[in-house]
Backbone as ProteinMPNN parsed JSONL, in Angstrom:
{"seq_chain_A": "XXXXXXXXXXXXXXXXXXXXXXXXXXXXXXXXXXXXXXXXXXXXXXXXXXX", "coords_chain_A": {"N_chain_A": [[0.449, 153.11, -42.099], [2.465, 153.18, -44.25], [3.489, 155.991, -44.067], [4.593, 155.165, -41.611], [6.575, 153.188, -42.199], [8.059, 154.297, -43.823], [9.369, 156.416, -42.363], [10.88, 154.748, -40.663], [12.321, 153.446, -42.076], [14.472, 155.965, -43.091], [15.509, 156.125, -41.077], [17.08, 154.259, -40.475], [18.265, 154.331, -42.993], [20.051, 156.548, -42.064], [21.878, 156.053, -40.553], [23.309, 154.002, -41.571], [26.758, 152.891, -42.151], [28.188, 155.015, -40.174], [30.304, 155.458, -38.173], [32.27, 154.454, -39.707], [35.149, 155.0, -41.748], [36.295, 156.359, -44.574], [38.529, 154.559, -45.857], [37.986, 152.277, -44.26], [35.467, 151.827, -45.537], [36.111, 151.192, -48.254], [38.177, 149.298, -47.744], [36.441, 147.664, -47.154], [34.879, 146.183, -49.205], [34.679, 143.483, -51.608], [34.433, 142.875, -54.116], [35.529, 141.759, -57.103], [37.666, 143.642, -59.046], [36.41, 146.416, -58.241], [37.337, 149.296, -55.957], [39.072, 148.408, -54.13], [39.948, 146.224, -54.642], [41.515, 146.192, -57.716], [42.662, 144.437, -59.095], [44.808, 144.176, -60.704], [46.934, 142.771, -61.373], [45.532, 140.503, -62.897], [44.595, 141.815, -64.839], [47.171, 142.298, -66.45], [47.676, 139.932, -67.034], [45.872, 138.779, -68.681], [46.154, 140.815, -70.837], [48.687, 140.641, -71.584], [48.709, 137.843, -72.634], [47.308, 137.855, -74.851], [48.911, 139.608, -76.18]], "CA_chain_A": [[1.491, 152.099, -42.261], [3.105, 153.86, -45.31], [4.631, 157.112, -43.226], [5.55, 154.687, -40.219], [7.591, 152.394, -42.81], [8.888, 155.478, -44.765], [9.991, 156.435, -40.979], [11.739, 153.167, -40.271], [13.596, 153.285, -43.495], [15.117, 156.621, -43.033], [15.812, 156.132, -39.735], [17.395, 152.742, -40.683], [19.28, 154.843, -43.725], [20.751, 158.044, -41.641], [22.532, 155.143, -39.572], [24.31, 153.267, -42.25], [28.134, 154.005, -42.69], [28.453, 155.686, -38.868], [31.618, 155.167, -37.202], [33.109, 153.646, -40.962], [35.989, 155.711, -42.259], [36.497, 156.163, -45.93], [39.903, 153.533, -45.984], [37.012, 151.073, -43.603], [34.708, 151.331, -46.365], [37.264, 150.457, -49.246], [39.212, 147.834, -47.98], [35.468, 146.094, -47.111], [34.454, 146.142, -50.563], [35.342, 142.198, -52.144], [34.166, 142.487, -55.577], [36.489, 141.771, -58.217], [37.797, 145.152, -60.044], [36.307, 147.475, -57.27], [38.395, 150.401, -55.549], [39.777, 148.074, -52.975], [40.681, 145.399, -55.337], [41.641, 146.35, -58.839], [43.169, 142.991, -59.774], [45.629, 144.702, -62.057], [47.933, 141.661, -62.146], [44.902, 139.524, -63.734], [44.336, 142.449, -66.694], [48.21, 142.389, -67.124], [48.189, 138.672, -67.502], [45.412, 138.951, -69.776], [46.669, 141.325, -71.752], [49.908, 139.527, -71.872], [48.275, 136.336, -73.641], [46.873, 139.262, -76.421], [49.537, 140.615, -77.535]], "C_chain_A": [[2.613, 152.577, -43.189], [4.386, 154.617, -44.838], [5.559, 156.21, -42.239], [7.162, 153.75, -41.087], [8.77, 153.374, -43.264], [9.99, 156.018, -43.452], [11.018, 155.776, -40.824], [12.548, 152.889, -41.355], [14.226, 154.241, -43.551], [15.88, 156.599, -41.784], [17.03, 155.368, -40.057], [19.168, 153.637, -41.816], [19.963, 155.734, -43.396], [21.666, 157.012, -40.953], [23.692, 154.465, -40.499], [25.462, 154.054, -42.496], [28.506, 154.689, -41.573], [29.353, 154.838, -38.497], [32.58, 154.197, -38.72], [33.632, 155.271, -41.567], [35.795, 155.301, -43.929], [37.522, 155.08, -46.25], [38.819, 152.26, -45.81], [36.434, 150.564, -44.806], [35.018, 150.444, -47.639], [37.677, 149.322, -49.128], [37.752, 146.84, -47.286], [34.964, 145.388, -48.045], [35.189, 145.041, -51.128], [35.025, 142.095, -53.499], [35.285, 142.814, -56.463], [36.539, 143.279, -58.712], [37.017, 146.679, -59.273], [37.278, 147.938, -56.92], [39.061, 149.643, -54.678], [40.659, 147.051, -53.58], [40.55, 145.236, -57.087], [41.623, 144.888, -59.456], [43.93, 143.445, -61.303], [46.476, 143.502, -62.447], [47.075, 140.421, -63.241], [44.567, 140.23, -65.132], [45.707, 142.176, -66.854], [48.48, 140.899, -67.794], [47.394, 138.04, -69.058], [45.478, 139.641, -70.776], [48.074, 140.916, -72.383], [49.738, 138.658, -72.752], [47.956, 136.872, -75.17], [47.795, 139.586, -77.372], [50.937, 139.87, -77.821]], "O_chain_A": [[3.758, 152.321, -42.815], [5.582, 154.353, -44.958], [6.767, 156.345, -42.046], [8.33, 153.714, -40.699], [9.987, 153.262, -43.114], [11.213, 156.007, -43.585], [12.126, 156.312, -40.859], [13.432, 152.032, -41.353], [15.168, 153.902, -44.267], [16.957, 157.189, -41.7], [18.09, 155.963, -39.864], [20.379, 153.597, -41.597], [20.749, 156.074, -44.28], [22.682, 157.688, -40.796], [24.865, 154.431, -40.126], [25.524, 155.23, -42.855], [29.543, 155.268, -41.899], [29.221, 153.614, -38.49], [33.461, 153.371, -38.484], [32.96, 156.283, -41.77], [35.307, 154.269, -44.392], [37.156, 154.566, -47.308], [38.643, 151.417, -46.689], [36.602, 149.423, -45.237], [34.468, 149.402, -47.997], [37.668, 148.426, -49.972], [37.858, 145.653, -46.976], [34.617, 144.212, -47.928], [36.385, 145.29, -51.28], [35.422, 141.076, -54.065], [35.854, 143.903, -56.546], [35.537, 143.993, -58.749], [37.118, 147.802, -59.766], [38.323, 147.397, -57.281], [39.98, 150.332, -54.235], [41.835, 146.905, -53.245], [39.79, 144.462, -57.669], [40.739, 144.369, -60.138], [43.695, 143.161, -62.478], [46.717, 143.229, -63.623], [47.624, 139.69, -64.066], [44.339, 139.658, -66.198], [45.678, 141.458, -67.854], [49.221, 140.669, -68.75], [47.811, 137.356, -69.992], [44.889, 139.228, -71.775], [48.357, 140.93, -73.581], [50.526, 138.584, -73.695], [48.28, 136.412, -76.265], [47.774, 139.775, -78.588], [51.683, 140.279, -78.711]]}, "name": "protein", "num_of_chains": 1, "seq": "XXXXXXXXXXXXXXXXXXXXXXXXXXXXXXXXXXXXXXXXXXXXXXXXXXX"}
């Protein structure tokens, strides 16, 4: 059961990311302050109030 899973999870992981471009992968990415979305205008505004 072990090998067959270990199987089925590489299998599963050589697959992920096929036919996704590097730009694809980026602009899917939604988390705040990630490579796709800095959110530079919300540090400038917060740094704004600072200083």
């Amino acid at each position: 059961p072990f090998r067959e899973a270990y199987r089925a999870a590489a299998e599963s992981s050589s697959a992920s990311g096929q036919g996704r471009s590097p730009e694809a992968s980026l602009a899917a990415r939604t988390s705040p302050g990630s490579a796709a979305d800095l959110r530079l205008d919300v540090l400038r505004t917060r740094l704004a109030e600072l200083t």
